[in-house]
C-alpha positions as CSV (number, residue, x, y, z in Angstrom):
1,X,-10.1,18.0,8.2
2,X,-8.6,19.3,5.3
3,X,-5.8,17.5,3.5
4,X,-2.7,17.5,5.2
5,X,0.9,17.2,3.4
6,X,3.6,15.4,4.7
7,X,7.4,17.1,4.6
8,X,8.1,16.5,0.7
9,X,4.9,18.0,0.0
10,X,2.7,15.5,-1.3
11,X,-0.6,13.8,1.0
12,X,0.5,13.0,4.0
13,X,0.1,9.1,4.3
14,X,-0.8,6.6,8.0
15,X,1.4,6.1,10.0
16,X,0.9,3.4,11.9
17,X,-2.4,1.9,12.8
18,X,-1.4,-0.8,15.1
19,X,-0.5,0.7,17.9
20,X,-3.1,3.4,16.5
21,X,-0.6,6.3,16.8
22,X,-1.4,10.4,16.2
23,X,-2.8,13.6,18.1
24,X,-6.3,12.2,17.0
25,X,-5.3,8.6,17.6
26,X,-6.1,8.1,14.2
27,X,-3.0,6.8,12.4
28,X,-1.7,9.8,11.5
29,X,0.6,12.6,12.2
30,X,-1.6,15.2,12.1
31,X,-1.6,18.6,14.2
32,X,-3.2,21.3,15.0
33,X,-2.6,24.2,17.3
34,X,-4.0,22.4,20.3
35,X,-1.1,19.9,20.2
36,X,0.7,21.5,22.3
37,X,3.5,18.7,22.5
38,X,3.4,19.0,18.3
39,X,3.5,14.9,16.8
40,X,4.2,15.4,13.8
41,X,7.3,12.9,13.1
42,X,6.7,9.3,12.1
43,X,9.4,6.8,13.6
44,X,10.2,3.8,14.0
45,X,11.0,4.0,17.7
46,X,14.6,2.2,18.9
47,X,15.4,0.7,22.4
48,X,17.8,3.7,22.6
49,X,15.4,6.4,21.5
50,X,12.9,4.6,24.3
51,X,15.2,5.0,27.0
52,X,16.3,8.6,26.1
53,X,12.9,9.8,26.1
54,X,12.4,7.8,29.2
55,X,14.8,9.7,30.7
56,X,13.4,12.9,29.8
57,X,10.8,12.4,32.1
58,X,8.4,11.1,28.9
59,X,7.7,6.9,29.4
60,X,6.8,5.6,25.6
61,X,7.0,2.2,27.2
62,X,4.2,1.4,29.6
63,X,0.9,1.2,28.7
64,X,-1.7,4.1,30.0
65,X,-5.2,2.6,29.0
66,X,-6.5,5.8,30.3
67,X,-5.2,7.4,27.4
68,X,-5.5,4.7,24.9
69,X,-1.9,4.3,24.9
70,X,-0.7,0.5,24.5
71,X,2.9,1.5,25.5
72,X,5.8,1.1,22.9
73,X,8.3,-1.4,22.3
74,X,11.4,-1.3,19.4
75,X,10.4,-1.1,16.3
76,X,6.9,0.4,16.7
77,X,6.0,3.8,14.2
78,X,4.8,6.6,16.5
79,X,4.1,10.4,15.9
80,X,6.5,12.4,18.3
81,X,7.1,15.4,19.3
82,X,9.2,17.1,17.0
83,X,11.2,18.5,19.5
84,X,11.9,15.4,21.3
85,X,13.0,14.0,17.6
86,X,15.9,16.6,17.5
87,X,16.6,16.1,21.0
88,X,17.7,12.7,20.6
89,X,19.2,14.2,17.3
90,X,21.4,16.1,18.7
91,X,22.8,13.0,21.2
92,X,22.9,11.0,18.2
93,X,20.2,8.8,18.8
94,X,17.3,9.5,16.5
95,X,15.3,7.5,15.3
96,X,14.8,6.7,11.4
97,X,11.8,8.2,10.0
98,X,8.9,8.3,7.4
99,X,9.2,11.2,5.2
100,X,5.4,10.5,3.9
101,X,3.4,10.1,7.2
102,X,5.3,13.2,9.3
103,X,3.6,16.6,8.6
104,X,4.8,19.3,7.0
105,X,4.8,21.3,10.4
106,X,8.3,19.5,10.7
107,X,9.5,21.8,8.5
108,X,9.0,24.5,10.9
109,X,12.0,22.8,13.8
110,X,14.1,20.4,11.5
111,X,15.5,21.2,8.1
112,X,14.5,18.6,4.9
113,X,17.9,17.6,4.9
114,X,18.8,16.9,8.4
115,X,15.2,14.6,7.9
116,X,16.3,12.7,4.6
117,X,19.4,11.7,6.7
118,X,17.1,9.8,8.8
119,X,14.4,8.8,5.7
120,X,13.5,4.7,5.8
């Protein structure tokens, strides 16, 4: 995989490797076309954001070993979907973020500003 950059445009950085978060389930926030949800936003995931994206229809909370997924609890970096990220924006609830580990593809739904708001 080529080097990917993250939104300020330097290498994009991990994640978070425990819970082993990313598209690859490799720590990062990479993606590709195939993503079809699009991960590319590092958080640090909040009871709040949990329960808005649970009521979206999306459970970040219980595990699905199928998937590898160890289920989420406050505090945890994940990659999310962008457009659930501005979602929860827009109510007011988003969660903080890491500027080095979310990709550049970012850039294509949410404005550098709007993201340095929300910059740990």
């Amino acid at each position: 995989m080529e080097q990917a950059l993250n939104v300020l445009g330097t290498p994009l950085v991990a994640c978070c490797l425990d819970p082993l978060t990313g598209y690859f389930r490799d720590g990062y926030c990479h993606t590709i076309a195939q993503d079809q949800g699009t991960h590319p936003v590092c958080a640090a995931v909040t009871e709040e954001f949990l329960s808005f994206s649970l009521s979206k229809g999306n459970d970040l909370i219980t595990p699905n070993p199928y998937y590898h997924f160890p289920g989420l609890k406050p505090g945890d970096f994940w990659c999310l979907c962008v457009t659930r990220w501005y979602e929860a924006y827009e109510a007011g609830i988003a969660p903080k973020i890491k500027l080095e580990a979310s990709h550049q593809k970012t850039l294509s739904f949410v404005s550098i500003d709007v993201l340095k708001e929300f910059a740990l």
